[in-house]
LOVO-939858 format. One record per residue (C-alpha): residue in three letters; x, y, z. Coordinates in steps of 0.1 Angstrom, whole numbers, always signed. Layout:
# residues N
R; type; X; Y; Z
R; ALA; X; Y; Z
...
***
This chain:
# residues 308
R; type; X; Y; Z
R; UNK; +851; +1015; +1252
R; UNK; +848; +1031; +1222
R; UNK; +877; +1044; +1198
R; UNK; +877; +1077; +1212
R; UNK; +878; +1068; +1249
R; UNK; +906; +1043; +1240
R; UNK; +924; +1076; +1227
R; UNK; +918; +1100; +1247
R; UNK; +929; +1074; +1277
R; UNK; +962; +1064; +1261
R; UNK; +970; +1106; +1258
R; UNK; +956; +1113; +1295
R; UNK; +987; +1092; +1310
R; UNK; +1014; +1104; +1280
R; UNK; +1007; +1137; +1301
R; UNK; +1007; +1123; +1335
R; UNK; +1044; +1110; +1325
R; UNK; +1054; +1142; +1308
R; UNK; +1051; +1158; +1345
R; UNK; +1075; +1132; +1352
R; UNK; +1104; +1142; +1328
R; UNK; +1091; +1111; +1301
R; UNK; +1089; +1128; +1265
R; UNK; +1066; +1118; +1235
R; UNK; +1094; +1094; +1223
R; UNK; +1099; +1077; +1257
R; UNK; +1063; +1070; +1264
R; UNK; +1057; +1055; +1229
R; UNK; +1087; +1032; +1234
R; UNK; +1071; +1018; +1265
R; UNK; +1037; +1016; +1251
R; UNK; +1051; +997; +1220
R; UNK; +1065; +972; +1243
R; UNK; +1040; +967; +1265
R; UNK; +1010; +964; +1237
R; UNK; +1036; +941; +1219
R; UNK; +1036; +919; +1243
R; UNK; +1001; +922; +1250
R; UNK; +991; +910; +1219
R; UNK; +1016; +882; +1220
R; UNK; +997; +871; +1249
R; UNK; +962; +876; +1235
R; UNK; +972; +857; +1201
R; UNK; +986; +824; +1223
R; UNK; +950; +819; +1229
R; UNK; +919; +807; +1211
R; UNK; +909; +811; +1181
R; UNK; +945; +819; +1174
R; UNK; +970; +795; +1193
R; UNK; +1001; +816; +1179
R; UNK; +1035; +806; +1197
R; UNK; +1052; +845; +1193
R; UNK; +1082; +833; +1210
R; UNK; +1082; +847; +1245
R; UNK; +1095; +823; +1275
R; UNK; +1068; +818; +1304
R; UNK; +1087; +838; +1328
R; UNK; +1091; +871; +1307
R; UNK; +1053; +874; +1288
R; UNK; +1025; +896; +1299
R; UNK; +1013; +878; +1331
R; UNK; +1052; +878; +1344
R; UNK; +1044; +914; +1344
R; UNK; +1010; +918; +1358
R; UNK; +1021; +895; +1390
R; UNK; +1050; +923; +1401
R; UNK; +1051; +959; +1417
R; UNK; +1071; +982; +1429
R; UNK; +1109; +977; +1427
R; UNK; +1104; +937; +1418
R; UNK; +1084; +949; +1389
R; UNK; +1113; +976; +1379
R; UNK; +1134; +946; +1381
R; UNK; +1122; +924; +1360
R; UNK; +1111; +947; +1331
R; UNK; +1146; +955; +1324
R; UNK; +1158; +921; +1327
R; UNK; +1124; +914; +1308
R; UNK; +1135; +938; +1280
R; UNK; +1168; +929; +1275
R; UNK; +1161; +891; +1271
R; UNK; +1135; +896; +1249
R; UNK; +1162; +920; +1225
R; UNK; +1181; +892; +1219
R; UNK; +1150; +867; +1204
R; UNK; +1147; +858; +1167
R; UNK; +1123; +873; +1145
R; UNK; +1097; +903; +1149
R; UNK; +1098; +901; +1189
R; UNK; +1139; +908; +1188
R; UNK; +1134; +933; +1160
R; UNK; +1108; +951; +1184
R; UNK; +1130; +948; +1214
R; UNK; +1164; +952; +1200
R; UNK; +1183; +979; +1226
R; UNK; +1151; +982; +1242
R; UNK; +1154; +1003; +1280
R; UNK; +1134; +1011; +1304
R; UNK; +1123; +1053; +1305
R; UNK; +1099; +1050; +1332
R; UNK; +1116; +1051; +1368
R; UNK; +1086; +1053; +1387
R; UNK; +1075; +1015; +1392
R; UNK; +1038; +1031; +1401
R; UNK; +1036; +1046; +1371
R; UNK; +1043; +1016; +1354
R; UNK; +1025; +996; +1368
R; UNK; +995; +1020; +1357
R; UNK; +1006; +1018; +1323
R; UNK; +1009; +979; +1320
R; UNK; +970; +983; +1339
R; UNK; +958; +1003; +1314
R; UNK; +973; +983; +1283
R; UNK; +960; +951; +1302
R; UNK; +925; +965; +1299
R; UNK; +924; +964; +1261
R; UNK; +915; +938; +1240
R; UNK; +943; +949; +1211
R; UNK; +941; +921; +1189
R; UNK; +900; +929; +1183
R; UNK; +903; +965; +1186
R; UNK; +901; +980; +1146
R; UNK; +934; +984; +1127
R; UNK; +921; +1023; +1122
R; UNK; +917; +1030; +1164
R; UNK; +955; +1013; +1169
R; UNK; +970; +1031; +1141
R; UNK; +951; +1068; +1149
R; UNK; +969; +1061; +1188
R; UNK; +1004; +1053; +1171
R; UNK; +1005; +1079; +1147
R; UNK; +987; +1105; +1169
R; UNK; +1016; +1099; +1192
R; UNK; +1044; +1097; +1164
R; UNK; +1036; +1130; +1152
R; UNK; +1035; +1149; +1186
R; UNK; +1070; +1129; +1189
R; UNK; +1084; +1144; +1156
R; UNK; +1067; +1181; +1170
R; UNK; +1087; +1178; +1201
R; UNK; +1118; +1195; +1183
R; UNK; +1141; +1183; +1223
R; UNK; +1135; +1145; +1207
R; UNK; +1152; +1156; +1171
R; UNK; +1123; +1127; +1162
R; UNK; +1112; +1154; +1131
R; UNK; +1137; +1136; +1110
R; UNK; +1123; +1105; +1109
R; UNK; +1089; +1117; +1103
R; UNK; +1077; +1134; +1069
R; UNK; +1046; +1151; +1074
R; UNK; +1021; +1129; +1063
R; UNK; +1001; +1155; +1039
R; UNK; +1036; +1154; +1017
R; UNK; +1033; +1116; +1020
R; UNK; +998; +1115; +1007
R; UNK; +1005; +1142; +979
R; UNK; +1034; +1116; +963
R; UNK; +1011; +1082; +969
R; UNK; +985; +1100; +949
R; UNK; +1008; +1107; +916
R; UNK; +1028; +1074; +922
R; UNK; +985; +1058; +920
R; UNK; +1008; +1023; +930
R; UNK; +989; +990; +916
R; UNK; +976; +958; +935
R; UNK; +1007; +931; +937
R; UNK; +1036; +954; +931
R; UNK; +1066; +955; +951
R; UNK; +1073; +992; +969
R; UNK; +1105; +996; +989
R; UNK; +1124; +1026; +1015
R; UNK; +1155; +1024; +1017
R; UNK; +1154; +1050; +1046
R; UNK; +1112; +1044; +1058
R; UNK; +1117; +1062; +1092
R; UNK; +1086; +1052; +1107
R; UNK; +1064; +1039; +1082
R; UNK; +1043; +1070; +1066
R; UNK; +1052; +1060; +1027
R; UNK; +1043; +1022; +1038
R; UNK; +1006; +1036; +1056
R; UNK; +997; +1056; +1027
R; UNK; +1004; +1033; +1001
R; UNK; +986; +1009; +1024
R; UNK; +954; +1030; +1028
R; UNK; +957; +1042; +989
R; UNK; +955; +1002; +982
R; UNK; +928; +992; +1003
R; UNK; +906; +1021; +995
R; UNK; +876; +1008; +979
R; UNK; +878; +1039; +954
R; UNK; +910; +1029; +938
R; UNK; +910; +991; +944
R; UNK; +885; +963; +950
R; UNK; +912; +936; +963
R; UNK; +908; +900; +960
R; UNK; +923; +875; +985
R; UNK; +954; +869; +968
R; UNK; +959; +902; +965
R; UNK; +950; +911; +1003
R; UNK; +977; +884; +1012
R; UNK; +1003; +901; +992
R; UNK; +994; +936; +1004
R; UNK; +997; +921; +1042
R; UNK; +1029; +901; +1034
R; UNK; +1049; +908; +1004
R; UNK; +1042; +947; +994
R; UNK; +1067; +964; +1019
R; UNK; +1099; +963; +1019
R; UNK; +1125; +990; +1038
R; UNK; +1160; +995; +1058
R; UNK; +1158; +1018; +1090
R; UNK; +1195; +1020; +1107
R; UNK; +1185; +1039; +1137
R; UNK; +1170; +1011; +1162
R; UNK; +1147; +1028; +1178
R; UNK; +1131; +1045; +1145
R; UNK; +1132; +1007; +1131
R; UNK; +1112; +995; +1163
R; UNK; +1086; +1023; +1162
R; UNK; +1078; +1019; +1124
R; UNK; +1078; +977; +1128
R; UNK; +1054; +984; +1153
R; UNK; +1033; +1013; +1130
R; UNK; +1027; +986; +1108
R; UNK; +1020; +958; +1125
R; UNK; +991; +976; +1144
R; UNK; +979; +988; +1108
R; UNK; +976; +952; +1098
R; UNK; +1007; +947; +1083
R; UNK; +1037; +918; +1089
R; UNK; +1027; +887; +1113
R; UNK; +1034; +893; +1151
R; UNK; +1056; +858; +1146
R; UNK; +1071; +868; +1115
R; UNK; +1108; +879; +1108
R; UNK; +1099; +921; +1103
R; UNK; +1094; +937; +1070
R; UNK; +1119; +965; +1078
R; UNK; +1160; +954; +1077
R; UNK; +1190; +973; +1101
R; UNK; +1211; +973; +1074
R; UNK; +1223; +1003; +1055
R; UNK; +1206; +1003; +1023
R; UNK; +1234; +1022; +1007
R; UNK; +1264; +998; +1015
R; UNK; +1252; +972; +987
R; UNK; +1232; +968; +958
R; UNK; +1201; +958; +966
R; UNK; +1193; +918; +963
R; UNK; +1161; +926; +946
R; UNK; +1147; +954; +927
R; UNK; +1108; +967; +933
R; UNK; +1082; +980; +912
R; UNK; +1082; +1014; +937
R; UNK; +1105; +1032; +961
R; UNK; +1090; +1057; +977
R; UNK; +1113; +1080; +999
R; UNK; +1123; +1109; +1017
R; UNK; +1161; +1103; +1020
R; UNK; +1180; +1123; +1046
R; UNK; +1200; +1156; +1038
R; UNK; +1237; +1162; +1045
R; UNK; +1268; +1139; +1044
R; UNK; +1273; +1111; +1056
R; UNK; +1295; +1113; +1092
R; UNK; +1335; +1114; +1088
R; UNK; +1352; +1095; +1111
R; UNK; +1381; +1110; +1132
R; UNK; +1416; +1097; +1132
R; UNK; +1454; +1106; +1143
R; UNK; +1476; +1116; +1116
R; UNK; +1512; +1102; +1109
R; UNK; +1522; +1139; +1127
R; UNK; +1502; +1128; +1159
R; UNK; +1472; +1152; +1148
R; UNK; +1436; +1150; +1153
R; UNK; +1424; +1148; +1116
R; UNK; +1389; +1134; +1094
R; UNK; +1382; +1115; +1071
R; UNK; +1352; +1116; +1054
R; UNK; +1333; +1083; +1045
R; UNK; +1319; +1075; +1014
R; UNK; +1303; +1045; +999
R; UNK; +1326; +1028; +966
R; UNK; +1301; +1014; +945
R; UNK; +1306; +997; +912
R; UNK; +1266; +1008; +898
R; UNK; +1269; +1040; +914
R; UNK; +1285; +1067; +887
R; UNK; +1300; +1094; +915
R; UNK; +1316; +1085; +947
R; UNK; +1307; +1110; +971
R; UNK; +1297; +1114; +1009
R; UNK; +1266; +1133; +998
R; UNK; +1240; +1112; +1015
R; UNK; +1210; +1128; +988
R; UNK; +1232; +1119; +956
R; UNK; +1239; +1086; +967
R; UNK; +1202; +1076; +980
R; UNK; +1199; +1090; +943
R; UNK; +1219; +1062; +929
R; UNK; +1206; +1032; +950
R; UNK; +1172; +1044; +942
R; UNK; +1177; +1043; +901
R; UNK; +1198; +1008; +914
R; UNK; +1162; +992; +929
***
C-alpha cells in the first residue's frame, strides 16, 4: 500500500472508534502500543535479530492468537507487565490502560497494525500518521491535549532563527510531544542546510535530544514521535526523562534548549492548619543557581534554562 492508503486507513478506524466514545488521545495510545510492539516483533527477525525485551507470552503473536473477552484479558494484563520492563518498552508502557472495551474492535485494530510492515515503511509515512493524529488530539479541546502541543508553524519559525549545527547538544526541559525535537531533526537532515556525514548521522540518531516530560502519557506519545521519525533505538533506555526538570540543576548543560514552557504556577498543595482549617501552601522550587524563589512556573523554566 502506498503512504496515502496507509493514512487514510489508520484515520478510517480513529472514526469508527470515535462512534464508540474513544477520543483522538485514546486511539493514539492504543495505536502506540500496538505498532510498538509490532515492531518489536518485526526487529527479533532477520536481518535484524534485536532482543527488545518482551517475554514470549506477552509479544505480538500472544495477541494475534486471542479474541473476544480472552483477548480483553490478556491486553491489560499484557499492558501492565510490559509497564514495569527496563528501558524504552517500560518507558512506552509505563501506566499504560486499555480505552478500547470492545474486544471486536480491537481485534480490528491489532489486524490492521498486523498488516503493516512498520519497520520498512519510510520514517516520513510513520511520522505524517503520528503527528496527523497528535494534532487532531491537541484540536480536540475535551482532551485538554492543546497544552502539550505548540503548533508546529511556531516550532518551525524558532528552528529557523536558532539555524542549530551538526553535533550540538539541544535539550527540553518540558518537550510535550516532541515538535522542537522533529524540527530540529528535519532542519538537520535537510540537504539545504546540512550534508551529514556518518558520524554525524549517529549523533543526530543517538546523542542530539535530550528532554523531561512529567506527564506519562505526553512522555509515551513523544518517545514514540521520535522513535517512528528515526530517532532513539527500540532497545534503548528513551531519550526523554520523568523527572522534573526544575527540581535540580541539570547534570549536563547543552549547546540548545529549545522550549515552550507552561504558563501559570506551579500547584499548591492543601493542608490543615494548627486551628483545624482547610488552608494552601504554595510550592516552590529552593534553588541555589536560581536568583528568585517563586512558584511562577515561566520564571523559573527561565532560570533552569540560563542554568543548561
Amino acid at each position: 500500500m502506498n503512504a496515502a492508503s496507509i493514512i487514510s486507513k489508520v484515520w478510517g478506524f480513529c472514526t469508527t472508534l470515535r462512534d464508540d466514545g474513544v477520543g483522538y488521545g485514546d486511539y493514539l495510545e492504543q495505536l502506540t502500543y500496538l505498532i510498538f510492539l509490532k515492531m518489536a516483533a518485526e526487529y527479533a527477525k532477520p536481518p535484524y535479530n534485536r532482543a527488545v525485551g518482551i517475554p514470549a507470552r506477552y509479544d505480538w503473536q500472544s495477541l494475534k492468537g486471542r479474541r473476544g473477552a480472552e483477548l480483553e484479558a490478556h491486553y491489560i494484563e499484557l499492558l501492565r507487565e510490559l509497564g514495569t520492563r527496563p528501558g524504552m518498552l517500560g518507558k512506552i508502557f509505563t501506566k499504560a490502560q486499555n480505552k478500547i472495551q470492545d474486544p471486536a474492535k480491537l481485534y480490528r485494530l491489532i489486524a490492521m497494525v498486523d498488516e503493516e510492515q512498520w519497520v520498512m515503511m519510510g520514517a516520513d509515512v510513520k511520522g505524517d500518521i503520528y503527528e496527523g493524529l497528535l494534532e487532531k488530539n491537541a484540536e480536540d479541546t475535551k482532551s485538554g491535549a492543546g497544552q502539550y502541543f505548540t503548533p508546529r508553524a511556531l516550532i518551525r519559525a524558532m528552528v529557523e532563527c536558532m539555524r542549530p549545527e551538526p553535533g550540538k547538544t539541544i535539550a527540553d526541559p518540558a518537550c510535550g510531544t516532541g515538535g522542537f525535537f522533529l524540527a530540529a531533526y528535519d532542519f538537520l537532515t535537510d540537504p539545504n542546510h546540512h550534508l551529514l556525514d556518518k558520524s554525524q548521522k549517529s549523533f543526530l540518531k543517538h546523542d542530539t535530544f535530550h528532554g523531561n516530560e512529567i506527564v506519562a502519557n505526553t512522555r509515551r506519545l513523544c518517545l514514540m514521535n521520535m522513535f517512528l521519525h528515526n530517532i532513539g533505538e527500540i532497545d534503548g533506555e528513551g531519550l526523554i526523562s520523568p523527572q522534573d526538570a526544575l527540581v535540580a540543576p541539570s547534570a549536563r548543560s547543552y549547546d540548545y534548549v529549545l522550549a515552550n514552557p507552561p504558563f501559570g504556577k506551579k500547584s499548591a498543595m492543601s493542608f490543615t492548619n494548627e486551628e483545624g482549617e482547610q488552608d494552601t501552601d504554595e510550592l516552590t522550587y529552593n534553588r541555589q543557581d536560581f536568583w528568585a524563589t517563586t512558584s511562577n512556573k515561566q520564571l523559573n523554566f527561565v532560570q533552569h534554562i540560563r542554568t543548561c
